[in-house]
C-alpha positions in Angstrom: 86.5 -9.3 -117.0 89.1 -12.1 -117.3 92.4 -11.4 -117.6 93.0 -11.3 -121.2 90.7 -8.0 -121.4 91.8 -6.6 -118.9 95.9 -7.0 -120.2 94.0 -5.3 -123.5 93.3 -2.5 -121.5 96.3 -2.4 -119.9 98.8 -2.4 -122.7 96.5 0.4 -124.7 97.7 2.4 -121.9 95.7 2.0 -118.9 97.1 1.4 -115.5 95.6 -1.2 -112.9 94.5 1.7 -110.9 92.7 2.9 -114.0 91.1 -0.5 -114.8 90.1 -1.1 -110.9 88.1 1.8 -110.7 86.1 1.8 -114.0 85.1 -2.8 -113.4 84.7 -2.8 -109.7 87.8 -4.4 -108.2 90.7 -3.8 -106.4 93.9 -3.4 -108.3 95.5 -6.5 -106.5 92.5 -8.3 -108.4 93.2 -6.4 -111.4 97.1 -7.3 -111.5 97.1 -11.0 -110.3 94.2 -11.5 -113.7 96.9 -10.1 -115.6 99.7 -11.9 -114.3 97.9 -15.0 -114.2 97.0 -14.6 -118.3 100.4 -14.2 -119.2 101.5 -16.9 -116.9 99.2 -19.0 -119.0 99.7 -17.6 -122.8 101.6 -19.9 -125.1 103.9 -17.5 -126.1 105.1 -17.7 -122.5 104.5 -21.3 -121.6 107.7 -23.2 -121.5 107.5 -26.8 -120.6 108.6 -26.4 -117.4 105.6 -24.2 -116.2 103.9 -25.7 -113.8 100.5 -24.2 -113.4 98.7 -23.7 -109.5 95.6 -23.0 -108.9 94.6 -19.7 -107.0 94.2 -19.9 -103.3 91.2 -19.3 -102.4 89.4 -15.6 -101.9 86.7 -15.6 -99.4 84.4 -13.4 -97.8 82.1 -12.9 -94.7 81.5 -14.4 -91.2 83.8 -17.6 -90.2 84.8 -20.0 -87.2 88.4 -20.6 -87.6 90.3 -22.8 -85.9 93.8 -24.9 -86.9 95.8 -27.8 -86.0 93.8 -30.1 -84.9 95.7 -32.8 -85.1 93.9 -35.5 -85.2 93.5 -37.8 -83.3 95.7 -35.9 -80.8 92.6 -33.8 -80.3 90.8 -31.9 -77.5 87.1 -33.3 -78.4 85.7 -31.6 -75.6 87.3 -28.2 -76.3 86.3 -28.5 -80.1 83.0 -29.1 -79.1 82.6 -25.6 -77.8 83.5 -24.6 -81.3 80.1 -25.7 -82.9 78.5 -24.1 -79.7 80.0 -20.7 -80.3 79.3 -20.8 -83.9 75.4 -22.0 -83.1 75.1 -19.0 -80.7 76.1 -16.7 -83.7 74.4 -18.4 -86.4 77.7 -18.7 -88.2 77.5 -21.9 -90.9 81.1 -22.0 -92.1 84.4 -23.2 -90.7 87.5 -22.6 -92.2 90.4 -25.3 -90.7 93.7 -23.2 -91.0 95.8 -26.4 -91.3 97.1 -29.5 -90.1 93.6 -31.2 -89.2 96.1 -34.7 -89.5 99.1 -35.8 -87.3 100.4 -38.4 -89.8 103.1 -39.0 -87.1 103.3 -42.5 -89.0 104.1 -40.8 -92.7 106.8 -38.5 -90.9 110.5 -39.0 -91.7 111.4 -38.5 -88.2 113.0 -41.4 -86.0 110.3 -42.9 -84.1 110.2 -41.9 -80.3 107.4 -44.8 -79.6 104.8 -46.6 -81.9 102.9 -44.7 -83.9 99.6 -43.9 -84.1 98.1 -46.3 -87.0 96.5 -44.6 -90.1 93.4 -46.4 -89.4 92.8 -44.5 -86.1 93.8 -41.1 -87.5 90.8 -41.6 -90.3 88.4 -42.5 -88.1 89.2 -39.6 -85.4 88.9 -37.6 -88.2 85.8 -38.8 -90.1 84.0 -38.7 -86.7 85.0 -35.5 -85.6 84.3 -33.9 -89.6 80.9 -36.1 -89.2 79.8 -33.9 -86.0 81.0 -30.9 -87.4 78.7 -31.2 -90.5 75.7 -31.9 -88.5 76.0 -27.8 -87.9 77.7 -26.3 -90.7 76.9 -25.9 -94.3 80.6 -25.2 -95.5 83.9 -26.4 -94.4 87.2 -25.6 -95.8 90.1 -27.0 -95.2 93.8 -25.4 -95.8 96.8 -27.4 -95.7 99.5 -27.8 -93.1 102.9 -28.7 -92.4 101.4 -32.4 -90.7 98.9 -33.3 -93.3 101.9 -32.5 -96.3 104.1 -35.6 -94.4 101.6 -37.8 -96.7 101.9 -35.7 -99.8 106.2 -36.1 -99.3 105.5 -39.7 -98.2 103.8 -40.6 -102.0 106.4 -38.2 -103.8 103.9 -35.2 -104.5 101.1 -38.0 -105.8 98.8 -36.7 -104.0 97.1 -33.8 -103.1 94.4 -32.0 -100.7 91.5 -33.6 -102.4 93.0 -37.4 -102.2 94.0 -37.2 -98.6 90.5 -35.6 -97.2 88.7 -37.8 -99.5 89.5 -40.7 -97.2 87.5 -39.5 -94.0 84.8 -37.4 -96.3 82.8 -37.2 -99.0 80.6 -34.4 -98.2 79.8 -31.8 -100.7 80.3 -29.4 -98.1 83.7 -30.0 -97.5 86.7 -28.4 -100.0 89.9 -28.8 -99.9 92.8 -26.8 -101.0 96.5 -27.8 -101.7 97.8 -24.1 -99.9 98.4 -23.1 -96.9 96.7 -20.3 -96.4 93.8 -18.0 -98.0 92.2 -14.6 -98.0 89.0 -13.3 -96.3 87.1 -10.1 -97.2 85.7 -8.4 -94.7 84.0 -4.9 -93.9 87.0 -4.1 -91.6 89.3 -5.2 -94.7 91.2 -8.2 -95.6 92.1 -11.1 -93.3 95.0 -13.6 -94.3 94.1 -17.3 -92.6 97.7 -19.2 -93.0 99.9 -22.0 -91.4 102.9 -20.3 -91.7 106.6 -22.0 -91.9 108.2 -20.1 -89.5 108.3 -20.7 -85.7 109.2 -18.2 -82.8 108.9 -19.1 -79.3 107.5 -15.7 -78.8 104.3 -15.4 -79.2 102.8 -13.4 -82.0 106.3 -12.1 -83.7 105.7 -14.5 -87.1 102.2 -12.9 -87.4 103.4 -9.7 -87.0 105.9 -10.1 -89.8 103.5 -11.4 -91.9 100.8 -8.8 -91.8 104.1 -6.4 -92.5 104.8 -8.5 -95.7 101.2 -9.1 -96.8 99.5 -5.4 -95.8 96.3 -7.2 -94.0 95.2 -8.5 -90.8 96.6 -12.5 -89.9 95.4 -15.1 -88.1 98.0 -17.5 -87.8 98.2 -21.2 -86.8 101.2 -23.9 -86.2 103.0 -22.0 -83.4 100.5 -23.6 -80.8 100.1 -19.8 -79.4 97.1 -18.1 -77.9 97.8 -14.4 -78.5 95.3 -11.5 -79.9 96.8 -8.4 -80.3 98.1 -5.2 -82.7 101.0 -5.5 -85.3 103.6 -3.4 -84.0 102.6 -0.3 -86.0 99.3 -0.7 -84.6 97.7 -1.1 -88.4 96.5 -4.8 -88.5 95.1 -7.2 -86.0 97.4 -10.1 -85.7 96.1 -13.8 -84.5 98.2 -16.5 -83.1 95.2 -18.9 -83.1 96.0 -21.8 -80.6 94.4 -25.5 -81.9 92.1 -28.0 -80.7 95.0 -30.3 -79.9 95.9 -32.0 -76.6 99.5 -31.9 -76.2 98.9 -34.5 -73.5 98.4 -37.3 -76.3 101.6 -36.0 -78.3 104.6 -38.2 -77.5 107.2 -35.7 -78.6 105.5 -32.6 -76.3 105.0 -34.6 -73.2 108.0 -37.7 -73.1 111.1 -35.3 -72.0 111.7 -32.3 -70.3 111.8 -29.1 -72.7 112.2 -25.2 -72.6 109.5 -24.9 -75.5 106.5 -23.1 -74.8 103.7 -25.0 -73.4 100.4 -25.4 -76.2 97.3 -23.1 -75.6 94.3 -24.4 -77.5 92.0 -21.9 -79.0 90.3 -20.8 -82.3 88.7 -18.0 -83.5 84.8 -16.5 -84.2 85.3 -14.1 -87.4 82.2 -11.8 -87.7 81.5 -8.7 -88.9 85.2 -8.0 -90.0 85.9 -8.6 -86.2 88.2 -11.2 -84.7 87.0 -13.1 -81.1 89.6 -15.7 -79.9 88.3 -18.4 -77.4 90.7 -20.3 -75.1 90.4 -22.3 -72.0 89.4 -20.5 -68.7 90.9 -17.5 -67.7 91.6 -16.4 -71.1 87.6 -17.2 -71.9 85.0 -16.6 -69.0 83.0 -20.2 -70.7 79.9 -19.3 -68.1 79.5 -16.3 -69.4 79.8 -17.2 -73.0 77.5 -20.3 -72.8 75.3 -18.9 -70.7 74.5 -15.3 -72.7 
């Protein structure tokens, strides 16, 4: 039902609960329709509404993996990606943000010369060119890096303009958020590239499976951490990358007390979470080998 019905239904007295049960859907489903109608009737449109599209709300099996940061990338390390998913049969990837570096588009002072554009695209149309050799459907949310373009044109762009330059699969798809939803049969998962930072290593999760009620995998910390919320409700991701930090002037020119990047991503099957990360957090003989 779309959301005018179901706002019908509402307002003759019928509470979300009431609706959910009786069409199939959850009440959080029932309530964003709603809110979204309104949002969009002319009696409430103002001409400063500016209208979003919804994030996107998937469902079933997924390799996920996040910053990237192309074409500051770990090629090797991605490559066990594809093999992982190839060993489960698993078609889709979901990139959890910041697949660019756009170190050139940043309004940051310059430590050394950048990386030209040029390079970026064509690390990134060959490494999205391999990856489509294996799977059907790849999705790509946004992250802090690949927004330095959108700032750089004034908001001129968006998702589909930037990707559009190192693809032009069908398979690909693009969305201007940063993060989305997965359904699963263990329940919910929220994929995101989160603002926030903390040195230690799965607190911004944590706070955001609090917020949002679901499990999170998380990306833009550089982390390597699987673990429980701290009420031991939701599984909470920090999800590692396929960058090498080695490449990235501003990790590797001075002397800091930041954590050290862990590369890693994620196999998402069955409603259960495997994270993969460089030997001794993944036994890779075993794993290829099985």
């Amino acid at each position: 039902m779309n959301g005018e019905e179901l706002e019908q239904l509402n307002a003759a007295g019928y509470t979300y609960a009431d609706i959910a049960k009786v069409h199939g859907l959850t009440r959080g489903k029932v309530a964003s329709r709603i809110r979204q109608h309104r949002l969009k009737s002319e009696k409430r449109r103002s001409k400063f509404y500016v209208e979003f599209p919804e994030y996107w709300q998937l469902s079933g099996d997924w390799m996920v993996c996040g910053d990237v940061h192309v074409p500051c990338s770990d090629y090797d390390f991605a490559q066990l990606l594809v093999k992982v998913a190839k060993q489960h049969n698993i078609k889709r990837l979901l990139v959890g943000g910041d697949f660019f570096t756009f170190d050139i588009f940043s309004s940051y002072p310059k430590d050394i010369v950048d990386v030209m554009w040029r390079q970026e695209r064509d690390a990134g149309r060959t490494l999205i060119g391999e990856w489509l050799e294996w799977f059907d459907e790849i999705r790509f949310i946004m992250g802090n890096h690949d927004r330095r373009m959108v700032k750089w044109v004034n908001g001129q762009f968006d998702s589909r303009d930037i990707f559009s330059m190192v693809t032009s699969s069908d398979k690909c798809h693009f969305s201007d958020w940063g993060h989305c939803m997965i359904d699963t049969a263990s329940g919910p998962w929220r994929v995101t590239h989160s603002k926030n930072y903390s040195v230690n290593q799965l607190t911004v999760a944590d706070t955001l499976a609090q917020k949002f009620q679901c499990n999170v995998i998380s990306h833009h910390e550089h982390h390597l951490a699987h673990g429980w919320d701290r009420f031991k409700r939701y599984v909470v991701i920090n999800n590692g990358g396929l960058f090498d930090q080695a490449k990235m002037a501003y990790v590797v020119l001075d002397d800091s007390k930041m954590p050290n990047m862990t590369p890693g991503f994620t196999r998402l099957e069955n409603g259960v979470a495997h994270t993969y990360g460089k030997h001794p957090y993944t036994d890779w003989q075993e794993v290829l080998h099985n």
